[in-house]
C-alpha positions as CSV (number, residue, x, y, z in Angstrom):
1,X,-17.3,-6.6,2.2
2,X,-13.4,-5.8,2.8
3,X,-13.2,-9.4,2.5
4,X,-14.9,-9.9,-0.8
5,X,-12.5,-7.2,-2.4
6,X,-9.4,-8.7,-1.7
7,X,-10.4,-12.2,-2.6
8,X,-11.2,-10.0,-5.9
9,X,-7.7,-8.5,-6.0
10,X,-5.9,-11.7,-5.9
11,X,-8.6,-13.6,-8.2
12,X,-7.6,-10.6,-11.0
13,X,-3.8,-10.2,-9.6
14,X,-3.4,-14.2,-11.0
15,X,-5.7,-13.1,-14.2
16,X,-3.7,-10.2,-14.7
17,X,-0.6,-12.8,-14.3
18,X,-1.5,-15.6,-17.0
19,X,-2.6,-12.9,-19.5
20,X,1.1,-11.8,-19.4
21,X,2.4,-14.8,-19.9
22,X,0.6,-16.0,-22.6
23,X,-2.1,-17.9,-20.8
24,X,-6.1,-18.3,-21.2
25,X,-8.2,-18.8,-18.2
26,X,-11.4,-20.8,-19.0
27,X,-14.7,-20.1,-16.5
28,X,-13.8,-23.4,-14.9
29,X,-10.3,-21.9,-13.6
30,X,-8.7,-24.1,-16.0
31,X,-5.2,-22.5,-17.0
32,X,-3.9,-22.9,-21.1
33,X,-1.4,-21.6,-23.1
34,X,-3.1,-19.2,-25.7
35,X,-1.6,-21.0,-28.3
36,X,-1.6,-24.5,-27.5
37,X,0.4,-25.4,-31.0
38,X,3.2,-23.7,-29.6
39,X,6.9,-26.2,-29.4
40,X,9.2,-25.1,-26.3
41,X,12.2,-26.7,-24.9
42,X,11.6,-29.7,-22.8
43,X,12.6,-27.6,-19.4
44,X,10.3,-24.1,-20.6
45,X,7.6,-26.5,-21.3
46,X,8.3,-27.9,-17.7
47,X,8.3,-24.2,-16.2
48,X,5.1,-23.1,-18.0
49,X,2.9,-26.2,-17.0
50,X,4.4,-25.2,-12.8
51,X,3.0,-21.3,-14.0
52,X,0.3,-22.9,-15.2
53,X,-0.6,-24.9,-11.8
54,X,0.2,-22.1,-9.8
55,X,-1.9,-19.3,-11.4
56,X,-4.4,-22.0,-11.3
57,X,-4.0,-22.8,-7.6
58,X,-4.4,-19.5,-6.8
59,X,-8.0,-18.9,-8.6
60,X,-9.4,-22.2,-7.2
61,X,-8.2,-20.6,-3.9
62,X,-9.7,-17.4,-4.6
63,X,-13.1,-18.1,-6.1
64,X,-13.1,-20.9,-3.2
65,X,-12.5,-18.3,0.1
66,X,-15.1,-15.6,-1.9
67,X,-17.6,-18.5,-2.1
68,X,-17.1,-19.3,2.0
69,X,-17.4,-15.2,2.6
70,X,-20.5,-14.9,0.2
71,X,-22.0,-17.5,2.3
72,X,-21.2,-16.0,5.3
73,X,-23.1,-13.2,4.9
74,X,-25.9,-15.0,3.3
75,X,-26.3,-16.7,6.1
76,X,-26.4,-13.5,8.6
77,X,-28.7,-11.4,6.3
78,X,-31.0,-14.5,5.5
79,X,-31.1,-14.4,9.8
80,X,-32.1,-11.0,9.6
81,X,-35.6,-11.4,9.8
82,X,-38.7,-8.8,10.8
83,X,-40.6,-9.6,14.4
84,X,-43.9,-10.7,13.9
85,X,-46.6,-8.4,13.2
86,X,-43.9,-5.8,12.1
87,X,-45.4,-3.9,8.7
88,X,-42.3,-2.8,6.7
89,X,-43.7,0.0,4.1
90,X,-42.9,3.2,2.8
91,X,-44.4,5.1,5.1
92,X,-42.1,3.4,8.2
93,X,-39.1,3.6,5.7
94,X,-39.1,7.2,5.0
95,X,-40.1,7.8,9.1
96,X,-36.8,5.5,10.1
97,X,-34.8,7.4,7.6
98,X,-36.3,10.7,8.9
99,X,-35.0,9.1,12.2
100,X,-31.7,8.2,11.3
101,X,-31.1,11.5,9.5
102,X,-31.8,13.1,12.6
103,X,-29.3,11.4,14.7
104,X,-26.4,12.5,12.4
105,X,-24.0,14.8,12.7
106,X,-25.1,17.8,11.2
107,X,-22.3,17.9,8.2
108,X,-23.7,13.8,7.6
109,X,-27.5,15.1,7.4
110,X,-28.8,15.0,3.9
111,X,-27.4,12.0,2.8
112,X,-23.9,13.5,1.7
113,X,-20.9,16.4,2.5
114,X,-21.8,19.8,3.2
115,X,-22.1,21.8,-0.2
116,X,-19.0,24.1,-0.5
């Protein structure tokens, strides 16, 4: 999940970027000036629309490496399937946790830190 979280960092590090430069992000990715009325000199206009690209690149890029990592693990988890015959229930969930509580550590047992 590692993975997720820093496609998430640099998804919000490039919001966080055309928020401070005056910029609207639409759900498509698409990258605006807030105030589209706005006149600038030939060359700042020229500068902007290269932020613009850029911040934009950089969500497509983003969304697009979270979407191949999301898949990734759907595909592993949708693998993870039971044995024939097995019977998942509450009564064999609560025994495997039993289980698994038992082969901790002692300080781990109980589901959280030792109370102080």
């Amino acid at each position: 999940m590692s993975e997720l979280r820093v496609e998430q960092r640099k998804l919000q590090a490039a919001l966080d970027e055309a928020d401070s430069h005056g910029f609207k992000v639409d759900d498509d990715g698409t990258v605006s000036p807030k105030n589209p009325d706005a006149v600038y000199p030939e060359d700042v206009a020229a500068r902007k629309e290269l932020v613009m690209q850029d911040i934009a690149d950089r969500i497509a890029e983003a969304v697009k490496l979270a979407t191949e990592i999301d898949e990734r693990y759907r595909n592993t988890l949708m693998g993870l399937r039971p044995e024939d015959g097995l019977k998942v229930d509450r009564a064999n969930a609560a025994h495997d946790a039993k289980g698994v509580d038992a082969a901790l550590p002692s300080h781990l047992q109980g589901g959280g830190p030792p109370s102080r």
